[in-house]
TORKOL-4160 file (C-alpha; in steps of 0.2 Angstrom, whole numbers, padded with zeros to 4 digits, m for minus):
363
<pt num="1" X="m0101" Y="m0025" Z="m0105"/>
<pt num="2" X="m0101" Y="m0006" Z="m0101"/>
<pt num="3" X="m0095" Y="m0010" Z="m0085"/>
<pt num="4" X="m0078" Y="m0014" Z="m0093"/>
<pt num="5" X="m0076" Y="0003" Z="m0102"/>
<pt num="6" X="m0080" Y="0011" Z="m0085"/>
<pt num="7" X="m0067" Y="0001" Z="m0073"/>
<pt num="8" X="m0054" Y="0006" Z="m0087"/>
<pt num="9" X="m0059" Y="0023" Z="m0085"/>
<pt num="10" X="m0057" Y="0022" Z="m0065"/>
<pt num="11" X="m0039" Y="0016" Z="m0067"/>
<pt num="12" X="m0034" Y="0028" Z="m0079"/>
<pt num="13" X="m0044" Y="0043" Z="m0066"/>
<pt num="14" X="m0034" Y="0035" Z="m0051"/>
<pt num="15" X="m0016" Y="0034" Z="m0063"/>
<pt num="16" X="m0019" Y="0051" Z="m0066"/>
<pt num="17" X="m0022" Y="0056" Z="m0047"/>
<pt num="18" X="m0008" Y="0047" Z="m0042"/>
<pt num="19" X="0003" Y="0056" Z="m0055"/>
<pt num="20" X="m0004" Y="0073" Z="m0049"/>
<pt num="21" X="m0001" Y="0070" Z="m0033"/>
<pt num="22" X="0013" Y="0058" Z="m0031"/>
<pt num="23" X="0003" Y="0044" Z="m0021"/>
<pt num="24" X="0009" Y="0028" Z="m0019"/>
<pt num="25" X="0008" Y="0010" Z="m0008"/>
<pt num="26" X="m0010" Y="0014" Z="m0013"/>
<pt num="27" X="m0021" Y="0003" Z="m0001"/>
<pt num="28" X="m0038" Y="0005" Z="m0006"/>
<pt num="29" X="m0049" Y="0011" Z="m0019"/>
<pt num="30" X="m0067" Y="0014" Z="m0015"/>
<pt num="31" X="m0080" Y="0016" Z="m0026"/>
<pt num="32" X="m0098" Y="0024" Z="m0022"/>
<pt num="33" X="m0110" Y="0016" Z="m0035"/>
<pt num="34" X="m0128" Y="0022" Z="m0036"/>
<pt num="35" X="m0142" Y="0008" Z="m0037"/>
<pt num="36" X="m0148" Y="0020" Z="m0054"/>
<pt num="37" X="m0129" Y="0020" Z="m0062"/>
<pt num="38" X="m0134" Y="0006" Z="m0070"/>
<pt num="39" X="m0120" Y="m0005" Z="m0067"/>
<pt num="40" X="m0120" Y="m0022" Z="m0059"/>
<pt num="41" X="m0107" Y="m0022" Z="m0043"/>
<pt num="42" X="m0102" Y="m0041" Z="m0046"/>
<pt num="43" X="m0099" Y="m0036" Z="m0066"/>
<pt num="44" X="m0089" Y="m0019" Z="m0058"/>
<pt num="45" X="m0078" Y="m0031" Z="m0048"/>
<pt num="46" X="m0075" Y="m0045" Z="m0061"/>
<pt num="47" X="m0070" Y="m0032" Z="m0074"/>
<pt num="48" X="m0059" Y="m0023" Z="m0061"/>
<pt num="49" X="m0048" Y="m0040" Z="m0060"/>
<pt num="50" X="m0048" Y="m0040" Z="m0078"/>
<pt num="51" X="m0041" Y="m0023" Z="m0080"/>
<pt num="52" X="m0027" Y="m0022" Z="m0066"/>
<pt num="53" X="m0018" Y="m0040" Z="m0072"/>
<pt num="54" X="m0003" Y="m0036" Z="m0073"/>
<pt num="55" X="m0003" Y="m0016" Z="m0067"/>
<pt num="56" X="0004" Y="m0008" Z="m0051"/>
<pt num="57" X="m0014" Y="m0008" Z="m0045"/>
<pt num="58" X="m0015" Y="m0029" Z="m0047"/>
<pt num="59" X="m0019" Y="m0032" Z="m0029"/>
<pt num="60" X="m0025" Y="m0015" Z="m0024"/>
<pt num="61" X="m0043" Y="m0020" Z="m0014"/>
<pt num="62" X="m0058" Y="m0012" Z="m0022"/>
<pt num="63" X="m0071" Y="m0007" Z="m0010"/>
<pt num="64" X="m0088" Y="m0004" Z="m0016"/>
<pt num="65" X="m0100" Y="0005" Z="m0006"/>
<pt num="66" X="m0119" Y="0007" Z="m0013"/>
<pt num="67" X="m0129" Y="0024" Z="m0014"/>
<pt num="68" X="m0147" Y="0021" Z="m0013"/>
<pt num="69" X="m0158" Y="0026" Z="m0027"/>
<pt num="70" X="m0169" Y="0041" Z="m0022"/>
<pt num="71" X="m0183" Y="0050" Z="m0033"/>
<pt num="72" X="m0195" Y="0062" Z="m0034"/>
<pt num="73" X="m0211" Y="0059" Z="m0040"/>
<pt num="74" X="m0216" Y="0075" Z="m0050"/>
<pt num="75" X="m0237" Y="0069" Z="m0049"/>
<pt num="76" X="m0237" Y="0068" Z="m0030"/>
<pt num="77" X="m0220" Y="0076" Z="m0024"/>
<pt num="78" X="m0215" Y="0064" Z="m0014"/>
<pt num="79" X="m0196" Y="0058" Z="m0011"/>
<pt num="80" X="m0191" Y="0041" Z="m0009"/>
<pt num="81" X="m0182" Y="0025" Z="m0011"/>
<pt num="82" X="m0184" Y="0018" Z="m0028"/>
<pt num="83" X="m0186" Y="m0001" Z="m0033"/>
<pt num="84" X="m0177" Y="m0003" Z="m0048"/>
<pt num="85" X="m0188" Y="m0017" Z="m0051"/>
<pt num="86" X="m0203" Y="m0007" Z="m0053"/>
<pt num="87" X="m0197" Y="0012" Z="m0057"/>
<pt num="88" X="m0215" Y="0016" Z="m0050"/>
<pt num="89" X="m0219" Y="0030" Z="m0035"/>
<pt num="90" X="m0225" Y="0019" Z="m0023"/>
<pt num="91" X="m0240" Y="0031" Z="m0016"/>
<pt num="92" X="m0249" Y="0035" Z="m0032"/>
<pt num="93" X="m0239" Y="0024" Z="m0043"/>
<pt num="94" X="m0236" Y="0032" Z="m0059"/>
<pt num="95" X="m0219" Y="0033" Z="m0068"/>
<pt num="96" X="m0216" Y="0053" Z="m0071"/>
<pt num="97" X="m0200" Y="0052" Z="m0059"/>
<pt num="98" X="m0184" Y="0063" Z="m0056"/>
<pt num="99" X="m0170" Y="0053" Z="m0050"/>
<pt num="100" X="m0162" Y="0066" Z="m0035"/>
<pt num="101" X="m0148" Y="0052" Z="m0027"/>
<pt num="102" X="m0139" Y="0036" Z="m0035"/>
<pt num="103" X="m0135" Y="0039" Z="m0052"/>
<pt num="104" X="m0118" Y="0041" Z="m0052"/>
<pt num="105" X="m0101" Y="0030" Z="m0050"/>
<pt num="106" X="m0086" Y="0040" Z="m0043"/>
<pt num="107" X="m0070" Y="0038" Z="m0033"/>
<pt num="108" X="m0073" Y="0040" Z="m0015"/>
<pt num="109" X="m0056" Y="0034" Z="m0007"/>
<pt num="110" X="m0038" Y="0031" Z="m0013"/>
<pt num="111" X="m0031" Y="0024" Z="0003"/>
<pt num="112" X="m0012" Y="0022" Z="0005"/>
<pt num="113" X="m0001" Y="0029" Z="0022"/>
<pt num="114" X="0010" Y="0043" Z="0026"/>
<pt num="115" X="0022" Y="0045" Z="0040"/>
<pt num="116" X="0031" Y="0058" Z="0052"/>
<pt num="117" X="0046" Y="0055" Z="0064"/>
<pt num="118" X="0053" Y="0068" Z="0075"/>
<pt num="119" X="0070" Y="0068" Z="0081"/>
<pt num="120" X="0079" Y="0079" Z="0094"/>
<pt num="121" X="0098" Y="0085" Z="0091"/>
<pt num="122" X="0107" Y="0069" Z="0098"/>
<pt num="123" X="0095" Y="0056" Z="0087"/>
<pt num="124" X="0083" Y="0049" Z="0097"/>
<pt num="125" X="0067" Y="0047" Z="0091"/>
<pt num="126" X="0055" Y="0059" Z="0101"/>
<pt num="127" X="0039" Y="0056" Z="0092"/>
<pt num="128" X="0031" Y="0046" Z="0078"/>
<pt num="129" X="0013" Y="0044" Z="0068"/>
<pt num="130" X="0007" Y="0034" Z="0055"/>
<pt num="131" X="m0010" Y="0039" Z="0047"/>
<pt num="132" X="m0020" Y="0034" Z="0033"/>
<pt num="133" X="m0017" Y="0046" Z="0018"/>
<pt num="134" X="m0029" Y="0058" Z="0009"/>
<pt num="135" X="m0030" Y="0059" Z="m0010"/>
<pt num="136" X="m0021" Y="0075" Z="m0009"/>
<pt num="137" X="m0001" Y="0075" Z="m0003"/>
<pt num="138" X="0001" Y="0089" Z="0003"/>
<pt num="139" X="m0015" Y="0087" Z="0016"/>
<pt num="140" X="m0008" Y="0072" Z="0020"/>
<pt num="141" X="0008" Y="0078" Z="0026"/>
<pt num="142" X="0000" Y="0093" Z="0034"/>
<pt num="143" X="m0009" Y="0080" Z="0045"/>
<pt num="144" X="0004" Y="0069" Z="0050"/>
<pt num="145" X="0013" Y="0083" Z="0055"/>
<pt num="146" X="m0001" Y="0092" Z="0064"/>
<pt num="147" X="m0002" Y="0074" Z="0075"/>
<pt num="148" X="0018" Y="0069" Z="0077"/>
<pt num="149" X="0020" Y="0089" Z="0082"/>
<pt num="150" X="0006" Y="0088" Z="0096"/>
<pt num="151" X="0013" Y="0072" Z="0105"/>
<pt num="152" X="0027" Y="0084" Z="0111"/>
<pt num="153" X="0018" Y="0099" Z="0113"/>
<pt num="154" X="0024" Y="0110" Z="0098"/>
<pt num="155" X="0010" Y="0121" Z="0092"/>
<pt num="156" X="0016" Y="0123" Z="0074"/>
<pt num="157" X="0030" Y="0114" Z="0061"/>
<pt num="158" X="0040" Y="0129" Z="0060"/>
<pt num="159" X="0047" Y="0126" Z="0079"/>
<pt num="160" X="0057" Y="0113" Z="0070"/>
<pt num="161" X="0073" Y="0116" Z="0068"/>
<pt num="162" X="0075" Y="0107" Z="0050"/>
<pt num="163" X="0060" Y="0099" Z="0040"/>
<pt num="164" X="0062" Y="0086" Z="0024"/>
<pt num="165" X="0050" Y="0077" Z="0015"/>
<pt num="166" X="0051" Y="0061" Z="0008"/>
<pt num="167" X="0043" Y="0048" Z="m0003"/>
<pt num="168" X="0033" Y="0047" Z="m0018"/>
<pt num="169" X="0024" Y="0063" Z="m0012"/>
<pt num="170" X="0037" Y="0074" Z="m0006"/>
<pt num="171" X="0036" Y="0086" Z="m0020"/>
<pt num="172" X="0020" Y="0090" Z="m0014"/>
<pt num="173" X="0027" Y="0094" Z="0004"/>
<pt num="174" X="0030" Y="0114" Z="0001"/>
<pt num="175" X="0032" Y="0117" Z="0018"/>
<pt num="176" X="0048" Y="0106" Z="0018"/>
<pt num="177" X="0065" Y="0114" Z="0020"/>
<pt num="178" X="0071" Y="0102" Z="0010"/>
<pt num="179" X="0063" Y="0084" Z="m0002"/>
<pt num="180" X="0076" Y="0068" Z="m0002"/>
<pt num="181" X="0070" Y="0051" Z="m0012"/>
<pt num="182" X="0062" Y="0038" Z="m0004"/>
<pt num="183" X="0079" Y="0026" Z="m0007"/>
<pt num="184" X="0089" Y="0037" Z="0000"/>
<pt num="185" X="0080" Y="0039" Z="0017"/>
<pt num="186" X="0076" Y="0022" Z="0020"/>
<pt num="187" X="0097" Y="0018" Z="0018"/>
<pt num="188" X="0101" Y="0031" Z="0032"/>
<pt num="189" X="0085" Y="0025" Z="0043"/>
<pt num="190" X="0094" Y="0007" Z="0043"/>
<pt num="191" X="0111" Y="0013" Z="0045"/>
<pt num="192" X="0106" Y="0024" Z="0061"/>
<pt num="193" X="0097" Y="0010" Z="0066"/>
<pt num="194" X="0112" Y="m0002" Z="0065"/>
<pt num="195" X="0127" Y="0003" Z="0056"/>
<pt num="196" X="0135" Y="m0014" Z="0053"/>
<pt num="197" X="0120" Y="m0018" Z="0039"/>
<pt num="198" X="0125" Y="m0012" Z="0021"/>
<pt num="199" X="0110" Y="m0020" Z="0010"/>
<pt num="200" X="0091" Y="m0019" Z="0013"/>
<pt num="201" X="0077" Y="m0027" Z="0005"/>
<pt num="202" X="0062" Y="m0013" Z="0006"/>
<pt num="203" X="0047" Y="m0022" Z="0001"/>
<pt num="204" X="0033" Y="m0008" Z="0001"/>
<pt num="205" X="0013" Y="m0010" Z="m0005"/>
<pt num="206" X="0016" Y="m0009" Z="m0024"/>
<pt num="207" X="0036" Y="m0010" Z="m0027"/>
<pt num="208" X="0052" Y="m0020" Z="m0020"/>
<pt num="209" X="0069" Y="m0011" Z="m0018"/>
<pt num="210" X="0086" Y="m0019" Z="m0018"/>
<pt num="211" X="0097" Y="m0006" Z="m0009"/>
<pt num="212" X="0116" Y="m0007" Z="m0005"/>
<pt num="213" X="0123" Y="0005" Z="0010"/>
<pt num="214" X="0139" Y="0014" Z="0010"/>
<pt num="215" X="0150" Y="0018" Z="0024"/>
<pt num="216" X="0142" Y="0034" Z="0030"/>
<pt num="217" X="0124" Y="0030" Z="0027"/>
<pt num="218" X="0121" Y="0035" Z="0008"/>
<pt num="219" X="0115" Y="0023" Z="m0004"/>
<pt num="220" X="0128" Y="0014" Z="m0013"/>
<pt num="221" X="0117" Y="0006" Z="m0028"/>
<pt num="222" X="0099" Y="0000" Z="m0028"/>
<pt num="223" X="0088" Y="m0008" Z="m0041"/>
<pt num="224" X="0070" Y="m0009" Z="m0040"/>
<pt num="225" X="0055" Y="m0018" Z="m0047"/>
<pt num="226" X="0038" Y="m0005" Z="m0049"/>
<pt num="227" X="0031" Y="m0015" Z="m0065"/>
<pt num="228" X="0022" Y="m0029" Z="m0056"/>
<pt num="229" X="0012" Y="m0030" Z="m0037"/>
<pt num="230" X="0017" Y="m0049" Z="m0036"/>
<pt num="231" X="0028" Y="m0050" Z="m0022"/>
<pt num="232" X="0023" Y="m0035" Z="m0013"/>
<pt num="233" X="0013" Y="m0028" Z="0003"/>
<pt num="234" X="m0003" Y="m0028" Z="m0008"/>
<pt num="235" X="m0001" Y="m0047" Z="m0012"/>
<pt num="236" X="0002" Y="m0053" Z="0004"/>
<pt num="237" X="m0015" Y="m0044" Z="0007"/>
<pt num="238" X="m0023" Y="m0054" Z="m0006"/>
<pt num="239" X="m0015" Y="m0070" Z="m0001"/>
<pt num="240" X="m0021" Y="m0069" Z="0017"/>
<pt num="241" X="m0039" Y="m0065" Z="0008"/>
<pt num="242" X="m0037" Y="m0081" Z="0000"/>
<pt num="243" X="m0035" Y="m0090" Z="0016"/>
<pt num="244" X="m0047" Y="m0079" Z="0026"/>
<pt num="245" X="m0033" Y="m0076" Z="0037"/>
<pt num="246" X="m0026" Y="m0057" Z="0045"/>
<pt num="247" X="m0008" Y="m0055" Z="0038"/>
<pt num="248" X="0000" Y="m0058" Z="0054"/>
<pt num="249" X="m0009" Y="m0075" Z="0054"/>
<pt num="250" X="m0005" Y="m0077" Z="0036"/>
<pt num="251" X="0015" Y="m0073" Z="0041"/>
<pt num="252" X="0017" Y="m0088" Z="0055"/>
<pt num="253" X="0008" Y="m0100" Z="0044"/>
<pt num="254" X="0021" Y="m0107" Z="0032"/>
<pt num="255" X="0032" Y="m0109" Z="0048"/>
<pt num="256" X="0026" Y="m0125" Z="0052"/>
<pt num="257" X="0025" Y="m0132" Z="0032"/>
<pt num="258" X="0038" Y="m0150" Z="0030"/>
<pt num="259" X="0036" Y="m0147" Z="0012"/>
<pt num="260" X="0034" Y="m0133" Z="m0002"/>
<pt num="261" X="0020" Y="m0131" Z="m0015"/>
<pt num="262" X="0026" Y="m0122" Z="m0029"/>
<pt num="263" X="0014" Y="m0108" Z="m0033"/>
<pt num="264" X="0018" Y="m0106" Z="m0054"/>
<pt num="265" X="0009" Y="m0090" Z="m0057"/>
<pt num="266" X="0018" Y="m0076" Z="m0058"/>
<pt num="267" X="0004" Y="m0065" Z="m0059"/>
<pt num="268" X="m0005" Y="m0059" Z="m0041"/>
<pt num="269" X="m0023" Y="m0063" Z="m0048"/>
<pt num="270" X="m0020" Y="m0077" Z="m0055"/>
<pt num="271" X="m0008" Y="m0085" Z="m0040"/>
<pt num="272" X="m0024" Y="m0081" Z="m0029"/>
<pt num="273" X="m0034" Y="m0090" Z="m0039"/>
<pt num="274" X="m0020" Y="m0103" Z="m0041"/>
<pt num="275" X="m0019" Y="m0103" Z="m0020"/>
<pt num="276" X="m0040" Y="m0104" Z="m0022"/>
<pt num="277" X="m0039" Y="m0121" Z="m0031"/>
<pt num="278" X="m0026" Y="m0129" Z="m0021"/>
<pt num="279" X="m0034" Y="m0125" Z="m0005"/>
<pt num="280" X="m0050" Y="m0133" Z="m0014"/>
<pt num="281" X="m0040" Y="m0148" Z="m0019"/>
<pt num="282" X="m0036" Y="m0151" Z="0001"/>
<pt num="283" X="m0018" Y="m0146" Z="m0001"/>
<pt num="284" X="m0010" Y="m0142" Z="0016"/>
<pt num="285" X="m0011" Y="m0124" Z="0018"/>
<pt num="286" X="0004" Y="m0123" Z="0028"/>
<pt num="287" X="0012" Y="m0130" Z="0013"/>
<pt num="288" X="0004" Y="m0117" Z="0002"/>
<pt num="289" X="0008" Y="m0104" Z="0009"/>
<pt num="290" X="0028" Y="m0110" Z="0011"/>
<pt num="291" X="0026" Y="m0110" Z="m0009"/>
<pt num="292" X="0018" Y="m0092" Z="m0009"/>
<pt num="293" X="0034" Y="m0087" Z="0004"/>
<pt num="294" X="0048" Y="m0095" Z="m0008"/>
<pt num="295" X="0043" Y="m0086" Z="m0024"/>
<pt num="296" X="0042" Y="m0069" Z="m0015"/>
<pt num="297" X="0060" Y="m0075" Z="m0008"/>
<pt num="298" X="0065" Y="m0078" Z="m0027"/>
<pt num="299" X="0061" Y="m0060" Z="m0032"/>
<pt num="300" X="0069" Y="m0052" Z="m0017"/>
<pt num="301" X="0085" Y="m0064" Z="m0021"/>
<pt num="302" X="0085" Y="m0052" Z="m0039"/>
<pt num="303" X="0085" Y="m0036" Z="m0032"/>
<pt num="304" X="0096" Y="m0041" Z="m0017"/>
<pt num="305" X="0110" Y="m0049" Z="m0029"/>
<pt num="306" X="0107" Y="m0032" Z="m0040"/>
<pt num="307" X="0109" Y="m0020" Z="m0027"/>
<pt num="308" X="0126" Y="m0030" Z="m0024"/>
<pt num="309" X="0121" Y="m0040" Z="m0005"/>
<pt num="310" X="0135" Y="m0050" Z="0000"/>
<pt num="311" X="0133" Y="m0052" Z="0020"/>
<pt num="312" X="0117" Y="m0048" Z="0030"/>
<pt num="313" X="0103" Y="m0041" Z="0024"/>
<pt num="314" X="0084" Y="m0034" Z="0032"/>
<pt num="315" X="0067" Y="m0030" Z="0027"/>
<pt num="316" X="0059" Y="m0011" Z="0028"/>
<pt num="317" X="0042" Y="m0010" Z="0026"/>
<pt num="318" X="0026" Y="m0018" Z="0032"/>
<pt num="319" X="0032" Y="m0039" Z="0026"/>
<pt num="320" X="0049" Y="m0035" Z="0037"/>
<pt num="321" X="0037" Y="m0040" Z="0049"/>
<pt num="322" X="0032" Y="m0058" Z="0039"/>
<pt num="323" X="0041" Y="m0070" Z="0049"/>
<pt num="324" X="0037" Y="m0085" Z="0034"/>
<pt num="325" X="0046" Y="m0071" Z="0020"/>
<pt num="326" X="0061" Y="m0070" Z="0033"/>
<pt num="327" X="0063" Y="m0088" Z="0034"/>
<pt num="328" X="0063" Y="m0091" Z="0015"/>
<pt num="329" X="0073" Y="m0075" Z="0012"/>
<pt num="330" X="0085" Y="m0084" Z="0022"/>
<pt num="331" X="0085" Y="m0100" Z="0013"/>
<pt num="332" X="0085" Y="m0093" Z="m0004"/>
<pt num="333" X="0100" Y="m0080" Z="m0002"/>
<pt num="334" X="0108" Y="m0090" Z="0010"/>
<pt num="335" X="0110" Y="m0072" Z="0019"/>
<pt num="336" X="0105" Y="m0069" Z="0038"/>
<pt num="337" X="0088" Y="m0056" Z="0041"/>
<pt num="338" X="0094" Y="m0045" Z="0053"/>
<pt num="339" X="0080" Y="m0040" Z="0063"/>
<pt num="340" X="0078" Y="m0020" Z="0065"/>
<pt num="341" X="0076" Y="m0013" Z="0083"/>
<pt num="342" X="0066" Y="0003" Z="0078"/>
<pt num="343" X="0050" Y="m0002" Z="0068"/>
<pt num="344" X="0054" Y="m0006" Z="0051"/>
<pt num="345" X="0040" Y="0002" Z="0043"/>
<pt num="346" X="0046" Y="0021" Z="0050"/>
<pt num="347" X="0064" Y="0018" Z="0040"/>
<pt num="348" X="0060" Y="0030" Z="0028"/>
<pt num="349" X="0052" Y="0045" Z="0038"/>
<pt num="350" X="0068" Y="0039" Z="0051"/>
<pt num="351" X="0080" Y="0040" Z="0037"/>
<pt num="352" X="0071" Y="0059" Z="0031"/>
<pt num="353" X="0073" Y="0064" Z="0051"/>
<pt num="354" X="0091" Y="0060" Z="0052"/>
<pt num="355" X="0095" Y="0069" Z="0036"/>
<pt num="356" X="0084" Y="0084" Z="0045"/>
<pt num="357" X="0093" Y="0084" Z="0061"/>
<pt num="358" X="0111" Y="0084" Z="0051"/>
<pt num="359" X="0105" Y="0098" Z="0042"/>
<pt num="360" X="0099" Y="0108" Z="0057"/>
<pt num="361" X="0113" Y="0106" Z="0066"/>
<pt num="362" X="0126" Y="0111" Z="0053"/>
<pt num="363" X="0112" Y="0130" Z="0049"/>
């Protein structure tokens, strides 16, 4: 089926954007599918699963979004809707037609986040934004900023002091002072957060990070998994799909579980069709979803233990906030979660801030 050839074609579009652009934690892609493309949505989506398995973009969502067919008829002149069914004008029914609208499938929307934190000289954050990213990196940043600057009044970015970029993006970011990696900002965000934690587990939409902290906030040694989407922010997604639950929902569920369920797959389409069957078979969901928690504990264990954690340990990014995944994290490295008091998912753009204000203060 063509449609195969096509979705193929779509990841290696959306590869290539991402590379350009140095996107990541991509949330979303959506597709606009015109009724005369010729393609069959439920094929589209079926052949998408087939081509992710086992790619970063796994357990990315796909949204489809249908373009009517319009046409012209070129006997009568008039426009309208066509029926593919009939591919007739509907007022004098004859067939000499110009298709004007619906012929095409394209990429509407790649959908991931950016983030922005101001600080003022003695630390404290003063303001913060989260948005939903554009395809472009640069316009991305341009709009955070534009937001986070207005919530304390500045008019433009150049009234700051000291400006760095950070992320998968930040090379993008030209009017930074300054681009640090993503690793290296989110150690600094937790030590300024709380200075007694030395090892992080940054669990972000498409990657997990192991990251060990050194006494004055720089990164020790990290290791890091960006080959697989099973066990990341964009499988927790899927897994709450599968039990037709929101993620916060999804998080408290396993709390209440007596026993585990081993979920076997390693692979995120194939443990939600795993979850899918269990569930059909009348398996306690509770119990379920405390198997989902353990084998997302399992591969955190691997990065934590390579990134050298020994003590206590916390989450950044959006599953710090998974109570379940903190239980079973817990139990598998035998380590206490130390819950952060600044919002988990801001550790990076924090850690970026912090690095800004040092540098401002030291021009």
């Amino acid at each position: 089926m063509h449609e195969l050839g096509l979705m193929d074609a779509v990841i290696r579009t959306v590869s290539r954007i991402i590379k350009e652009e140095n996107l990541t934690h991509v949330q979303k892609i959506v597709l606009e599918i015109g009724e005369l493309s010729g393609t069959v949505p439920h094929f589209i989506t079926d052949c998408y699963k087939a081509v992710v398995t086992d790619t970063p973009y796994e357990d990315t969502e796909l949204v489809i979004e249908m373009v009517p067919g319009i046409a012209r008829c070129n006997d009568c002149q008039i426009e309208f809707r066509i029926d593919v069914d009939k591919l007739c004008c509907p007022m004098c029914e004859g067939k000499n037609l110009t298709p004007i609208e619906g012929k095409d499938l394209m990429i509407k929307e790649i959908e991931a986040y950016t983030k922005a934190v101001i600080l003022n000289e003695t630390g404290e954050i003063v303001a913060d934004t989260t948005i939903r990213s554009k395809i472009n990196s640069e316009q991305s940043a341009r709009l955070a900023m534009d937001e986070v600057i207005a919530k304390i009044g500045l008019a433009s970015s150049e009234e700051l002091n000291y400006l760095i970029g950070t992320g998968y993006g930040r090379n993008k970011v030209e009017f930074a002072d300054e681009n640090i990696s993503e690793i290296s900002c989110h150690a600094m965000g937790v030590h300024i957060t709380d200075p007694k934690i030395k090892a992080v587990i940054d669990i972000g939409g498409q990657d997990i990070k192991g990251i060990s902290i050194d006494e004055d906030g720089t990164v020790k040694n990290f290791s890091m998994n960006d080959k697989c989407a099973a066990g990341t922010g964009r499988f927790y997604e899927a897994m709450a799909r599968s039990f037709e639950m929101t993620l916060p929902e999804f998080s408290k569920l396993s709390l209440t579980a007596k026993n585990v369920i081993p979920i076997t797959a390693q692979c995120t389409v194939f443990a939600e069709s795993e979850v899918i069957t269990l569930v059909g078979e009348g398996k306690p969901t509770n119990e379920i979803a405390a198997g989902i928690q353990m084998a997302v504990a399992k591969r955190c264990f691997v990065m934590a233990k390579k990134a050298g954690a020994t003590e206590c340990i916390t989450l950044t990014g959006g599953c710090a906030k998974n109570e379940g995944l903190k239980k079973a994290i817990e139990q598998v490295l035998r380590l206490k979660v130390v819950e952060l008091m600044t919002d988990p998912q801001l550790m990076g753009a924090l850690g970026a801030a912090e690095y800004a204000r040092q540098k401002g203060l030291s021009k």
